[in-house]
C-alpha positions as CSV (number, residue, x, y, z in Angstrom):
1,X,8.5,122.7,-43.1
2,X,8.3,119.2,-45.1
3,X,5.9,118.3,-47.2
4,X,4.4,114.7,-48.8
5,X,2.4,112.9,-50.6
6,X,1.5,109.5,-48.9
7,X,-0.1,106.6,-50.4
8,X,-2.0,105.0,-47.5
9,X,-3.6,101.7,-47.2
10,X,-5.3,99.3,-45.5
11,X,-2.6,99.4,-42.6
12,X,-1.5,102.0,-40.6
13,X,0.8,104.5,-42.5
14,X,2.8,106.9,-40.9
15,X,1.9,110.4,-42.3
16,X,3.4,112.5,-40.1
17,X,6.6,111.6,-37.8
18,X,6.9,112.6,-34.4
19,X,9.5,115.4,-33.7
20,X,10.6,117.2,-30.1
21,X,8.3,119.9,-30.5
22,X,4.5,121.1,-31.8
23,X,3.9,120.8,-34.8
24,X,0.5,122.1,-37.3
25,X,-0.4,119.6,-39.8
26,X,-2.3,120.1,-42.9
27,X,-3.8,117.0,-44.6
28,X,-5.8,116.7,-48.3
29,X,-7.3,113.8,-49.2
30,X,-6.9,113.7,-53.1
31,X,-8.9,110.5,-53.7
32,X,-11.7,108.4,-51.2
33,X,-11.4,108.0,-47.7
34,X,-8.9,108.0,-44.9
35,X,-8.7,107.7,-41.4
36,X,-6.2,109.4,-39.1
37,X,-5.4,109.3,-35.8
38,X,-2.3,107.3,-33.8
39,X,-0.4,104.3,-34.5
40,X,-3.2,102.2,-33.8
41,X,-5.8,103.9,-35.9
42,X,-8.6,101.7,-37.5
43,X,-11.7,102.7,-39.8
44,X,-13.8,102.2,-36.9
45,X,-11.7,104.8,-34.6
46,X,-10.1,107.3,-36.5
47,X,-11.4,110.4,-37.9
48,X,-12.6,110.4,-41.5
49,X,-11.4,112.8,-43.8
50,X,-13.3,112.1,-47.2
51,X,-12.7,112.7,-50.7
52,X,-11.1,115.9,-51.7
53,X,-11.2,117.2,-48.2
54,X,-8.2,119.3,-45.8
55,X,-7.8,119.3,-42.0
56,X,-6.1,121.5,-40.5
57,X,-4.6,119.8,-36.9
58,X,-2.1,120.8,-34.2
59,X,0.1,117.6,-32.9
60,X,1.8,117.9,-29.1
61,X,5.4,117.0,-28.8
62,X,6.6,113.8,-29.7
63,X,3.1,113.1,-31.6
64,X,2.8,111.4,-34.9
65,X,0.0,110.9,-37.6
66,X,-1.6,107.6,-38.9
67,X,-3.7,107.2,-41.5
68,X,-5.5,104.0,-43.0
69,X,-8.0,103.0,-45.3
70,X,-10.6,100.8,-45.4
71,X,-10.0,99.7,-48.8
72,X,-7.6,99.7,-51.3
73,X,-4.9,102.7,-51.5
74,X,-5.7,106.5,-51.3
75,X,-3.3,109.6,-51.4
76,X,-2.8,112.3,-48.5
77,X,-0.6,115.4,-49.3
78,X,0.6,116.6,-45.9
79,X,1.9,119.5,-45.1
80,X,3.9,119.9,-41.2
81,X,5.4,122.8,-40.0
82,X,7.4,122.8,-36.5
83,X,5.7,125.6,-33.8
């Protein structure tokens, strides 16, 4: 299990890094918006997870998690445990 608190901007920040095997990832938004997805995540492709919000997500081997905003800086707290 690790957990995190990330301050992500306006490039893509690694949240989560990629490890051997599955892994569940849960993310909170403490303040405005971010977007997640892969290394190339943008505003315009990744999903939004707004203000004060959690997401739940599984990520396949060898996976990581990017987030980004479209503004500014905005914490995640992220929880990953290995399947």
């Amino acid at each position: 299990m690790v957990t995190s608190q990330v301050t992500v901007t306006t490039t893509p920040t690694l949240l989560v890094a990629a490890d051997p095997h599955d892994q569940t990832v849960l993310l909170h938004c403490e303040s405005g918006s971010v977007y997640v997805g892969n290394a190339t995540v943008t505003s315009a492709n990744g999903y939004k997870l707004d203000n004060q919000n959690t997401i739940t997500l599984p990520l396949g081997a060898y996976q990581a998690l990017y987030g980004i905003t479209s503004a500014g800086t905005n914490a995640v707290f992220v929880y990953a445990e290995v399947n």
